[in-house]
C-alpha positions in Angstrom: 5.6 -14.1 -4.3 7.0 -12.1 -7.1 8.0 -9.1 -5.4 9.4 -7.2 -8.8 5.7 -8.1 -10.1 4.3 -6.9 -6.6 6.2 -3.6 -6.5 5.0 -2.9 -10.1 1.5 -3.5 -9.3 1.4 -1.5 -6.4 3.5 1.8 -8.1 1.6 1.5 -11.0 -2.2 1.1 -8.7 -0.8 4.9 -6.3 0.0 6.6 -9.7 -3.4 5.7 -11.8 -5.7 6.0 -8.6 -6.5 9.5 -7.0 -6.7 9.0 -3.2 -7.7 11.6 -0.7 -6.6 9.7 2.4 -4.0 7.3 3.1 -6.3 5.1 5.0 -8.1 4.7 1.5 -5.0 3.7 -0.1 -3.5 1.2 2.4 -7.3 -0.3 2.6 -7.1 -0.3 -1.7 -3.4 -2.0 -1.7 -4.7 -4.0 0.6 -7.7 -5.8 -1.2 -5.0 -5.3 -4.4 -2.1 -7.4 -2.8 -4.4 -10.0 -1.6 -6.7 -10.6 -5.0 -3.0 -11.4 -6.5 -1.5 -13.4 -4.0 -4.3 -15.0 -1.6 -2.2 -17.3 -0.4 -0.5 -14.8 1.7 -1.4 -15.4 5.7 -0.4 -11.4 6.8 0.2 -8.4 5.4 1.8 -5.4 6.6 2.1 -2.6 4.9 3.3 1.3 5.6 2.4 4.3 3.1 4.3 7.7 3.8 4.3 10.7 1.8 7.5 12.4 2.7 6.6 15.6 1.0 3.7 17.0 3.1 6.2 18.7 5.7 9.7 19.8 5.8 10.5 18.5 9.0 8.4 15.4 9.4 6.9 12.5 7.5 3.3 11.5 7.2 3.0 8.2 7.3 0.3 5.2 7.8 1.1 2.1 8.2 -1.7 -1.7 8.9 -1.1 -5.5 9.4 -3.9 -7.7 8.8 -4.0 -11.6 9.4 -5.9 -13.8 7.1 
């Protein structure tokens, strides 16, 4: 896995997508990540957006096995 080339793909699929729940995004990276690299056997991934309160972080986070 490229992960430079993954980390692109993934900042440049949050900032051109409009998501209204984190669920959608982690299920869109999700089906993203795994078109690009099928060869990948699990997957976890964590979204958090650190900005919604002062004192805590939002965050959601999945695994899936293929």
């Amino acid at each position: 896995i490229d992960y430079a080339d993954l980390c692109d793909m993934i900042e440049n699929r949050v900032k051109t997508e409009r998501y209204t729940l984190l669920e959608e995004a982690l299920a869109d990276l999700e089906t993203l990540i795994i078109a690009a690299y099928p060869h990948i056997e699990s997957l976890s991934l964590k979204i958090a957006k650190p900005e919604i309160m002062a004192h805590a972080t939002v965050a959601l986070s999945a695994k899936w096995h293929y």
